[in-house]
Residue, then its C-alpha position, 0 to 999 in steps of 0.5 A: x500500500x505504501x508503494x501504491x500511494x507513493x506511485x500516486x503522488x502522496x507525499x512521503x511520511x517523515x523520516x525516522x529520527x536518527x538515535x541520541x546516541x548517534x548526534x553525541x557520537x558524531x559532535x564528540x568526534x567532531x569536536x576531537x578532531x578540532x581539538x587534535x592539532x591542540x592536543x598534539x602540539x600540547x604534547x609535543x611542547x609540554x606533555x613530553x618534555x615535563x616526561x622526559x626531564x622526570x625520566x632523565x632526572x633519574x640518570x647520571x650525566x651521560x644518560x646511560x646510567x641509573x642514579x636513582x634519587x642521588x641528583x634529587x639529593x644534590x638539591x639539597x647539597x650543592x651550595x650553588x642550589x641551597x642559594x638558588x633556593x634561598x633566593x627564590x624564596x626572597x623573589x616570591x615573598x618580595x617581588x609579587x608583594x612589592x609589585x601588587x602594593x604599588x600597583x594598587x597604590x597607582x590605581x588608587x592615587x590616579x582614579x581620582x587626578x585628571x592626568x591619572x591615564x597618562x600616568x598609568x600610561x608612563x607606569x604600564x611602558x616597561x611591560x612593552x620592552x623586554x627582559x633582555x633590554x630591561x636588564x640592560x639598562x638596569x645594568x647600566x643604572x646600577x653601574x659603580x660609576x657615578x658618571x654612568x650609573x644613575x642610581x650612584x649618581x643620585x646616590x653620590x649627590x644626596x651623600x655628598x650634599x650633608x658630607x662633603x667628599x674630600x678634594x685631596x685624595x692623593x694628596x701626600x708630602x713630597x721631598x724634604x718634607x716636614x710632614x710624616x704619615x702618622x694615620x692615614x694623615x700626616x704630622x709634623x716632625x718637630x714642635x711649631x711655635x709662635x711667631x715662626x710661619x710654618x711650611x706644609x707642602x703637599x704634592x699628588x694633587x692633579x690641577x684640574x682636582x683641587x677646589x674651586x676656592x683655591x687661589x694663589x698659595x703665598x708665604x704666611x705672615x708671622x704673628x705675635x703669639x699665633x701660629x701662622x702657615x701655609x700649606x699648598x700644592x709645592x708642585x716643582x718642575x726640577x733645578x731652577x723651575x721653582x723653589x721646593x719648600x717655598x710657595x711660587x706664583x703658580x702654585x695653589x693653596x690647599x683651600x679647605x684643608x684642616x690643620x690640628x694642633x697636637x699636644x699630648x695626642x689631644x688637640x688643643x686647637x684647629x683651623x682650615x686653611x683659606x684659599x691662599x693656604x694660609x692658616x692661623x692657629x692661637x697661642x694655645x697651640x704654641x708647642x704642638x705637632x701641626x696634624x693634617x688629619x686622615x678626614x683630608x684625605x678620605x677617598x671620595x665616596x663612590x656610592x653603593x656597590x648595588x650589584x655587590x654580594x650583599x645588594x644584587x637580589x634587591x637590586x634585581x628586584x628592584x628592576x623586576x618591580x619596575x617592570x610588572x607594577x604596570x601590570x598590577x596596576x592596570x588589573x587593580x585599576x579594571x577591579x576598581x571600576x568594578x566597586x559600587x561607587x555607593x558604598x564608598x560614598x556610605x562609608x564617608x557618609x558614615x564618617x570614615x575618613x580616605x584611609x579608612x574607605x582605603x582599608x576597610x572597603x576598597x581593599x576588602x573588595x578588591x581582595x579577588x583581583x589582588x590574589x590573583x594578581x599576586x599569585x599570578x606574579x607569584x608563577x611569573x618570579x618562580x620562573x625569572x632567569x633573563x634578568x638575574x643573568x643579564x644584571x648580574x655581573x660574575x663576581x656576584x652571580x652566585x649570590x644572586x643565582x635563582x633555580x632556573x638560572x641554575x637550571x641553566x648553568x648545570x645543564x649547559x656550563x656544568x655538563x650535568x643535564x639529569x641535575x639540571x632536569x631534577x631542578x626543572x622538576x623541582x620547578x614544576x612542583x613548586x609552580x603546581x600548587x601556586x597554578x591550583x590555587x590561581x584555577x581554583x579562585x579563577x573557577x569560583x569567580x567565573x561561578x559568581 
């Protein structure tokens, strides 16, 4: 009958639906093959390297022998690694703290300031330029020079400004001198008394170093019941250029320098020298040993040694601080525009003061976003490498050695690739739980 009312032109009847089990099979296996290309590079980039470093870091460094735990033990051996760690401790307590506080610091300060977005802008550049070149210019900013490193050079100016450094350095007694060194100063050989001018010729001193003060040096004047002298740059050329011991018209008094009248190893009285070099001392000093005191002679202060063994941590921080407290600060500011602007208005309303909006609503509120900020910097510092490498120089790359740049020295400087695979295991356990932790509050806010 079905034939006989097609064959007379009836339309078909629907036709049969197709099983449940059918379509999920066929989106499933559409969908695999989308994901394939993912997976498989997924495998070949992650899953196969993490597996091939945790088979590789069983076995000694030419890969054909089982060593069983003993490069897990050389973690907590090797001097090397003990401060890689130790250091990697100091980045993840201080590095993602400092850059999140001072993001949200930025975030907060500009909301309300009309050039506020400019200043973000300023802030977020260093995310633009690399490790490689921030490192670099650290390195430059951190330079022991003051004429080329900016740090010491603020630095020098700041210290220089409530302690000036000395203008005679190599300042020294030259020939037929009456001074002799006594304590990284020098002193007279004999007693001075009133009346009789004193001599205290220097030398060492290049012409373009001495003070802007100095002026012509000339011969002391005697002074009933003073002491009177002069102390200069007694710079002679050789026989018949100059008189040594004596002050000539192209010589140059030690303007600043200071004189001590020693008794006893007490000094009774003490004088600076004017531009001229001359110096007056009173009658109390009528009997003593004229001191020039070891402060004359101080080298000028050079400023920190910021890559130094006891600084270069910090100072690599510093550098990594510069660059992701931009990135801090934009995620808060987002996280910022989100708080209901009520409920700051109530709580000023209520007679808060701005500290107390800050402490007790906005930072409350914005408590999500500063977790994940900082545990996401957290994972970042874990892994930080360029920047140690680059800014720190030799002398002090020990002290400043993180477990990936160990990574790297083990498995290329040192020859030790199952050591360098035990330390990138290593890596990848203490990342795991900071990764768990960032996916789980990232969950529960997608869930909100």
């Amino acid at each position: 009958m079905a034939s006989a009312a097609t064959a007379a032109g009836a339309p078909p009847g629907p036709a049969a639906p197709r099983g449940r089990k059918g379509v999920t099979g066929t989106r499933r296996t559409v969908a695999a093959l989308f994901l394939l290309p993912a997976l498989v590079l997924l495998g070949a980039l992650v899953v196969y390297p993490i597996g091939y470093s945790v088979i590789r870091s069983f076995f000694n460094a030419g890969g054909d022998g089982f060593t069983g735990v003993d490069n897990y033990k050389t973690l907590f051996t090797d001097d090397g690694i003990r401060t890689a760690l130790k250091n990697n401790v100091i980045w993840v307590v201080f590095a993602p703290t400092v850059s999140t506080a001072l993001g949200l610091i930025f975030a907060v300060l500009t909301e309300r300031v009309r050039w506020g977005t400019a200043f973000k802008l300023v802030v977020f550049m260093p995310m633009a330029i690399s490790m490689l070149a921030a490192g670099i210019i650290f390195r430059l900013v951190y330079d022991q020079d003051p004429h080329k490193g900016v740090a010491n050079a603020v630095w020098v100016g700041v210290h220089d400004t409530f302690a000036q450094s000395s203008a005679f350095p190599k300042a020294h007694p030259g020939r037929e001198s009456p001074l002799v060194a006594q304590g990284g100063g020098f002193i007279t050989k004999a007693t001075v008394h009133a009346g009789q001018p004193v001599t205290l010729p220097l030398v060492g001193v290049a012409p373009d170093q001495m003070p802007g003060g100095a002026k012509r040096a000339v011969a002391a004047r005697p002074e009933p019941g003073k002491i009177t002298g002069t102390t200069w740059q007694d710079f002679t050329r050789g026989k018949g250029v100059g008189r040594l011991g004596a002050p000539d018209p192209s010589e140059l008094g030690y303007a600043g320098m200071r004189i001590e009248a020693v008794k006893d190893g007490k000094v009774v009285a003490a004088t600076e020298a004017a531009g001229d070099g001359t110096f007056t001392l009173p009658a109390s000093a009528d009997g003593a040993r004229l001191r020039l005191p070891a402060g004359n002679f101080r080298e000028p202060y050079n400023g920190v040694e910021w890559l130094g063994p006891a600084l270069v941590t910090p100072a690599v921080i510093g550098a990594y601080v510069w660059m992701w407290a931009g990135f801090a600060m934009v995620l808060i500011a987002a996280g910022l525009a989100g708080v209901p602007r009520e409920l700051l208005e109530a709580a000023r309303v209520d007679g808060a003061n701005e500290w107390q909006v800050f402490r007790k609503v906005t930072v409350p509120l914005l408590a999500p976003v500063l977790a994940v900020v900082t545990v996401t910097l957290m994972i970042n510092v874990l892994k930080v490498f360029d920047l140690v490498y680059i800014i720190a120089p030799g002398s002090s790359q020990d002290d400043a050695n993180v477990l990936a740049l160990e990574l790297y020295r083990k498995g290329f400087a040192e020859n030790q690739p199952g050591v360098a695979s035990a330390i990138a295991v290593l890596l990848l356990v203490l990342v795991i739980p900071v990764m768990a932790f960032n996916i789980r509050r990232l969950r529960r806010e997608v869930r909100r």
